[in-house]
C-alpha positions in Angstrom: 57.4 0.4 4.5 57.1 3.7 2.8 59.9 4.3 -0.1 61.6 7.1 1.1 61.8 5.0 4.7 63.7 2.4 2.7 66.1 4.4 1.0 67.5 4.3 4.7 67.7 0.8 5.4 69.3 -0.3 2.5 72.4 -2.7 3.4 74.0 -2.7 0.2 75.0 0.6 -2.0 74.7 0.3 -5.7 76.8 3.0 -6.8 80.8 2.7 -5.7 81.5 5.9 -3.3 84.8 7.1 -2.8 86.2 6.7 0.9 84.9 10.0 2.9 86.7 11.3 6.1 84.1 10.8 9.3 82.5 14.1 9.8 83.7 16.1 12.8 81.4 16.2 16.0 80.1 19.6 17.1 81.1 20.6 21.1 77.7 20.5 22.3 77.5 16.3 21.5 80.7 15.8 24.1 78.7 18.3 26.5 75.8 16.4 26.3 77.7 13.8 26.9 79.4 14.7 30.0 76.1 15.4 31.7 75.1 12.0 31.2 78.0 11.1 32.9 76.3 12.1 36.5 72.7 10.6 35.2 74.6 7.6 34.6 76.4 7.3 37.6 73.0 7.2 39.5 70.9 4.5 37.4 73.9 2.2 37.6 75.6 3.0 41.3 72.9 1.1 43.4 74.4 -2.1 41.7 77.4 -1.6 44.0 75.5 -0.4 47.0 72.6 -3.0 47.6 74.4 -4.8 50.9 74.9 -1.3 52.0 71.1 0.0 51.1 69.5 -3.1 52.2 71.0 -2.9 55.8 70.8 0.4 56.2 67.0 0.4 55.4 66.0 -3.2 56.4 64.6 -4.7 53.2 65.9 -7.7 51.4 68.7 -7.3 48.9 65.8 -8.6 45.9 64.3 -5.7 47.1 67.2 -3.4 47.5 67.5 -4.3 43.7 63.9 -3.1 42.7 65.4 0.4 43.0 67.2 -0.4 40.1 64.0 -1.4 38.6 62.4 1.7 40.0 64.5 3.9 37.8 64.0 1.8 34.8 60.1 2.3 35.0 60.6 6.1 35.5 62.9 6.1 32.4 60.3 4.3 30.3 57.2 5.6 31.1 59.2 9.4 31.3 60.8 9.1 27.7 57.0 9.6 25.8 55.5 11.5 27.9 58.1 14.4 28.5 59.1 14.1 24.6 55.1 14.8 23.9 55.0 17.2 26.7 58.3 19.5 26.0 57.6 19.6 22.0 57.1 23.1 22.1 59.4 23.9 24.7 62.8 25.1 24.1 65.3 22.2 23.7 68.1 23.9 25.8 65.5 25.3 28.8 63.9 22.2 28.6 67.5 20.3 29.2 68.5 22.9 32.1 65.1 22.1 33.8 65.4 18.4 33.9 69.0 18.5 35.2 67.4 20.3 38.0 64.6 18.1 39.1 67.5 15.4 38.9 69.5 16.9 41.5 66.4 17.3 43.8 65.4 14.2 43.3 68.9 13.1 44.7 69.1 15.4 47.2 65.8 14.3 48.7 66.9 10.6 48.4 70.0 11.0 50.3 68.2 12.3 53.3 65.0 9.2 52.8 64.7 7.9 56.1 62.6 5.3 54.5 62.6 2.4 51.4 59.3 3.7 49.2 60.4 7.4 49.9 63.8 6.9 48.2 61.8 4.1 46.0 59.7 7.4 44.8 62.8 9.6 44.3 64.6 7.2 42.4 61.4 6.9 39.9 61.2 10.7 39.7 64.7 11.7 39.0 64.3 8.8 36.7 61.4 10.6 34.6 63.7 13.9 34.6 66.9 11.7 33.2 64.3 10.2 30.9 63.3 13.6 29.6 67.3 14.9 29.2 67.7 11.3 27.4 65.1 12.1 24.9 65.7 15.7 23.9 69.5 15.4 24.5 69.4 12.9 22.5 67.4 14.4 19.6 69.7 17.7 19.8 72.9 15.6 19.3 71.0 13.9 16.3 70.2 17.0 14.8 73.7 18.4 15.2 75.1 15.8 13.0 74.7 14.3 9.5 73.0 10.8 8.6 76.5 9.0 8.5 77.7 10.3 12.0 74.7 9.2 14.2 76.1 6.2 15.6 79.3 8.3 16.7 77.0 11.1 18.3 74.9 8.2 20.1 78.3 6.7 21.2 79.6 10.0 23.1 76.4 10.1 24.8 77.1 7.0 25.7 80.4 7.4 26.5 79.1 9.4 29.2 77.6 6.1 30.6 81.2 4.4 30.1 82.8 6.7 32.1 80.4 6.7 34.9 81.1 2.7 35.0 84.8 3.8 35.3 84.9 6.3 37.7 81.0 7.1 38.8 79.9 4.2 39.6 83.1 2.4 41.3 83.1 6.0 43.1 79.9 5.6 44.1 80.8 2.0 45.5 83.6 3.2 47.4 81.6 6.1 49.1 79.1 4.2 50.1 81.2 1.8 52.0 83.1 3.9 53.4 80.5 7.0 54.4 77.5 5.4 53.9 75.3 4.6 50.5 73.9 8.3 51.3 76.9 10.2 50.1 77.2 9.0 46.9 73.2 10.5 46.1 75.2 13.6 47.6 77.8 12.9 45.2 75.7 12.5 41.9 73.8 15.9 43.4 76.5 17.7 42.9 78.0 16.1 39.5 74.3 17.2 38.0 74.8 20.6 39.2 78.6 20.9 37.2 76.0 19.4 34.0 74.0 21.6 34.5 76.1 24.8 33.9 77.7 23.3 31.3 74.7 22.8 28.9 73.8 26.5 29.8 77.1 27.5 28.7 78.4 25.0 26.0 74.9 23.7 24.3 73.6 26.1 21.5 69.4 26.8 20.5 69.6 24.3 17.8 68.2 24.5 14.5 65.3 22.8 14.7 64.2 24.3 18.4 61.0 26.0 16.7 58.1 23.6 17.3 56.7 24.8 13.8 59.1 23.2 11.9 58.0 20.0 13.8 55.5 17.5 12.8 52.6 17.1 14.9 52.7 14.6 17.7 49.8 12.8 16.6 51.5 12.0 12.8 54.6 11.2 14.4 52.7 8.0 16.0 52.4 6.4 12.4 55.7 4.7 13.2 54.4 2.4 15.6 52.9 0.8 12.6 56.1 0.0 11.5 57.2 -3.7 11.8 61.2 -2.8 11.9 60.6 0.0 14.5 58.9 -3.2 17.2 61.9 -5.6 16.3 64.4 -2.7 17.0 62.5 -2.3 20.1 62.2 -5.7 20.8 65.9 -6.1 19.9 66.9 -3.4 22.4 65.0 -4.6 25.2 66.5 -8.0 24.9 69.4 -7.0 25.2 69.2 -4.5 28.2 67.2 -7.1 30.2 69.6 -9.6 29.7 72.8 -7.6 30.5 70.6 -5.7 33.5 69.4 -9.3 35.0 73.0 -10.2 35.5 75.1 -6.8 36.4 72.4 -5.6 38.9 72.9 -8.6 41.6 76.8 -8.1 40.5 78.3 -6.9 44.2 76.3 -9.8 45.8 78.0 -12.4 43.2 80.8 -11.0 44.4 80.8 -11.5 47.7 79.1 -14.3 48.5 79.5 -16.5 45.2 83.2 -16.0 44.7 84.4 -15.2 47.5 85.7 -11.3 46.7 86.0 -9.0 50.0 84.0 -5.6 49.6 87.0 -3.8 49.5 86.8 -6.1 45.1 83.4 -4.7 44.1 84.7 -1.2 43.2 87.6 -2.8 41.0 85.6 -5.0 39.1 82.8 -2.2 38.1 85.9 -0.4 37.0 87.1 -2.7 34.9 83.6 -3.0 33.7 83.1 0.3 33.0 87.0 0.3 30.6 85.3 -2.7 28.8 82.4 -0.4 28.3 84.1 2.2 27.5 86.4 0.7 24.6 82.9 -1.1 23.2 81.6 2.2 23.1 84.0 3.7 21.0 84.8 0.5 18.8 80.7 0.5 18.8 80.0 4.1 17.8 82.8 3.4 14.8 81.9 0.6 13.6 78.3 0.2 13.6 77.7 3.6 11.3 79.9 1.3 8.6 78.4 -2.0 9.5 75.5 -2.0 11.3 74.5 -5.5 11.4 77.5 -6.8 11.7 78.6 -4.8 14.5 75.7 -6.0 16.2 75.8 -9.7 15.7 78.9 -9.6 16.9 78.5 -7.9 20.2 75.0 -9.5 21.0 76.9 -13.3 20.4 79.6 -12.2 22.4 77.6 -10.6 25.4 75.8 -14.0 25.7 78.9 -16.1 25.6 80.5 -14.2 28.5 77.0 -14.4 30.5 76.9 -18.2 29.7 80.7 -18.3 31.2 80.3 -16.5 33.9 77.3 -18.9 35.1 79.5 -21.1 34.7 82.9 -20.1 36.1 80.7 -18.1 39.4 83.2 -19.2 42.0 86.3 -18.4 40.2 87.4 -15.3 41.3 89.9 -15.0 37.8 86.8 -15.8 35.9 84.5 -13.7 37.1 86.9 -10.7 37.1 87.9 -11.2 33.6 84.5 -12.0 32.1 82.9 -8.6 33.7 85.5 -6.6 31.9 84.5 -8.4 29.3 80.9 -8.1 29.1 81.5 -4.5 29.9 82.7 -4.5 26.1 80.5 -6.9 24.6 77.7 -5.2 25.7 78.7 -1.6 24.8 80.1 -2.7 21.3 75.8 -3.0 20.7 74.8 0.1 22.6 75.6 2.9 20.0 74.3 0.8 16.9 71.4 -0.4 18.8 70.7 3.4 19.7 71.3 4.6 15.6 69.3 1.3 14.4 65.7 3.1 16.1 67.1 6.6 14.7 67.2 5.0 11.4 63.8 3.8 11.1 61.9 6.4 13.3 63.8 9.5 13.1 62.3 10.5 10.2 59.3 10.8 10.6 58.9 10.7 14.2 62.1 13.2 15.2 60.3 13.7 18.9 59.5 10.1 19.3 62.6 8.5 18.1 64.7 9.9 20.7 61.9 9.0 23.4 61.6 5.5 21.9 65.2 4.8 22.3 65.0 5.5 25.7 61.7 3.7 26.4 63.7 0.4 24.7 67.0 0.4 26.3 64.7 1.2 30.1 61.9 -1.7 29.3 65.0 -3.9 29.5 66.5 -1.9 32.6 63.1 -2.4 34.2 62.4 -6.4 33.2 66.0 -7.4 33.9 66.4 -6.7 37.7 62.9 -8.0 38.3 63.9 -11.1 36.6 66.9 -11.4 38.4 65.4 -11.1 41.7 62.5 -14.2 40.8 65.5 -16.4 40.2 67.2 -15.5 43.3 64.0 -15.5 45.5 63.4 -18.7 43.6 67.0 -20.1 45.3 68.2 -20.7 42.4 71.4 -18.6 43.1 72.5 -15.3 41.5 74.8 -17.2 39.1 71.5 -18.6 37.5 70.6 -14.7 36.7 74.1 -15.0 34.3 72.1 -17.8 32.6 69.1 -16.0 32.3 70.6 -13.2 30.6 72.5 -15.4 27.9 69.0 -16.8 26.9 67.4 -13.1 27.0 71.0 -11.7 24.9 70.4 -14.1 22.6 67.3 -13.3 21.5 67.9 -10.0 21.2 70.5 -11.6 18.8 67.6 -13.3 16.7 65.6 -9.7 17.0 68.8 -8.5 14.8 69.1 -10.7 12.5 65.5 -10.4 11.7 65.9 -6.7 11.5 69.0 -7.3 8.8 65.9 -9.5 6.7 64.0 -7.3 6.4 66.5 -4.0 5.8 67.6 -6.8 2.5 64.2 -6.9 1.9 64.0 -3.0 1.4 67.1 -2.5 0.1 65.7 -4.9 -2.9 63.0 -3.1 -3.5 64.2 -0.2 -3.5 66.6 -1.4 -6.2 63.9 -3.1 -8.4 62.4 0.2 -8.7 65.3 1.8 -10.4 65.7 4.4 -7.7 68.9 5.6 -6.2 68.8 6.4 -2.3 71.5 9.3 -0.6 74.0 7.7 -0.1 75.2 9.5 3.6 71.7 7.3 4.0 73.6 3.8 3.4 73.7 0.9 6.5 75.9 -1.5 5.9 75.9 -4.7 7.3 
């Protein structure tokens, strides 16, 4: 690793700082953030609609579940290529543009009369909500100094709390009651209200003009980065292994333990509060302690997955622990997201936010897929609980080989006799 890379990674400050108040967020961070609200309400609402979709359009409910899948891919293979392809683009347009193709997208899938043409909308609003990712992303970023990144990640991430809340139990309801269509109506409409708000609310950032950017082709020099692979590695873990159980979730449900329909919109809500209090714990704590924040929300996300495997046909259990891996698993999400800022950012200010995304949706993508082999396997879909402990925890050993080697840094960095920023600091 380069020196002024490890300044950064250093887990231990030298010098004694006095306590400093956390810096205030701009607007435009809780704007982006309540756009993400309605892109989050759509990759996560299918995992309360798959009886409904796979009835309604006569596939199997592993298949009904590859939608989920189908937005991952989009996500993952959209984050690069729409970082690389709106460089030079203004940030704000660029935002406005992909909120629009969303909202087509969704307006074309709620009239699909067929599986693969709403397969193909869900991968295409996927590359749009890929795109907004990225760039939002690296606009909140920029909007906020090195010690309030894991706070910025965390509101736009709170946007994906709340849609587990209200979005996605909303979501469950109107599909059950007026059909899984509505609720792509629904999320239509949501984009449109995000829309006019990051025309109104988000300002041209600082570092819009594509001059004062690096060139794509040096910002791929942090690919040869061990610690940018492990926090890759780390990520996708994590979101495979959280993915693999909460996308078969309303199935479990139903035909495990014994819930009515009329349960499935409760639980995700009380899913979506665990989330949403990880989130904000997360996005707190992890700018202080990174590593520490992680370890414990990775150990305690595979715990609650190993429970609910199992404790499947306890209604109590099952209820409790999804509320509980709601917050688990969202404790991890905003130092997860500032751990890839850390090491890429940079020198890679495009790629880092696309990165991020490609990480988290790699997991989105392999964790549904491998949910639905265990299931088409007839092994149950409390066996996909089991697989995600096992996939959690390493994600868990991806962390603490990341804290290794940020000692490792930090020790060099201190043998050399220089002093890094200390807004730079990660604690563990």
């Amino acid at each position: 690793m380069r020196p002024g890379r490890e300044a950064v990674d250093r887990t231990v400050s030298s010098a004694p700082r006095a306590p400093r108040a956390p810096a205030r967020l701009p607007a435009a961070v809780y704007v982006l953030g309540a756009a993400v609200f309605a892109l989050g309400t759509s990759e996560f609402m299918l995992s309360g609609l798959l009886p409904e979709v796979s009835d309604d359009l006569g596939v199997s409910i592993p298949t009904a579940g590859l939608l989920i899948s189908a937005f991952a891919i989009g996500m993952v293979v959209g984050a690069p290529v729409l970082a690389a392809a709106t460089q030079r683009l203004p940030r704000r347009e660029t935002l406005v543009w992909l909120l629009a193709v969303f909202a087509v997208g969704h307006v074309v899938g709620a009239l699909a009369p067929y599986y693969w043409l709403l397969f193909i909308c869900r991968v295409v609003s996927a590359l749009a909500c890929a795109g907004f990712w990225a760039v939002g992303a690296a606009v909140a970023i920029s909007l906020v100094p090195v010690q309030a990144r894991a706070r910025a990640m965390a509101v736009m991430i709170g946007g994906l709390s709340i849609a587990n809340i209200a979005g996605v139990p909303g979501g469950a309801v109107l599909g059950q009651s007026l059909g899984w269509r509505s609720a792509f109506w629904a999320v239509a409409l949501l984009t449109a209200a995000g829309l006019v708000g990051v025309l109104l609310f988000v300002p041209r950032t600082p570092d819009t003009s594509a001059a004062e950017r690096p060139p794509l082709r040096s910002e791929l020099v942090i690919y040869r980065d061990p610690q940018v692979w492990l926090a890759i590695a780390t990520t996708a873990l994590f979101a495979a292994g959280t993915f693999c159980f909460f996308s078969y979730l309303a199935p479990l449900l139903t035909d495990v333990t014994g819930l009515g329909e009329g349960w499935v919109p409760v639980v995700l809500v009380l899913y979506g509060v665990g989330a949403f209090t990880g989130t904000v714990l997360g996005g707190r704590l992890a700018d202080a302690h990174m590593f520490g924040t992680l370890y414990t929300g990775l150990g305690a996300a595979a715990a609650v997955l190993a429970l609910a495997a199992v404790t499947a046909e306890s209604a109590v259990a099952v209820v409790t622990l999804s509320g509980l891996l709601g917050l688990a698993s969202f404790l991890c999400a905003p130092g997860l997201n500032a751990r890839i800022f850390n090491v890429a950012n940079a020198d890679a200010p495009t790629l880092a936010g696309a990165t991020v995304t490609s990480a988290f949706n790699t997991g989105n993508t392999l964790g549904p897929w491998a949910g639905g082999l265990v299931i088409s396997a007839g092994l149950g879909y409390a066996a996909t609980a089991w697989l995600g402990a096992v996939l959690v925890l390493g994600a868990l050993g991806g962390a603490w080989l990341q804290s290794r080697g940020a000692s490792r840094a930090g020790q060099v960095v201190a043998a050399s006799g220089r002093r890094e920023p200390a807004a730079e600091v990660v604690t563990r």
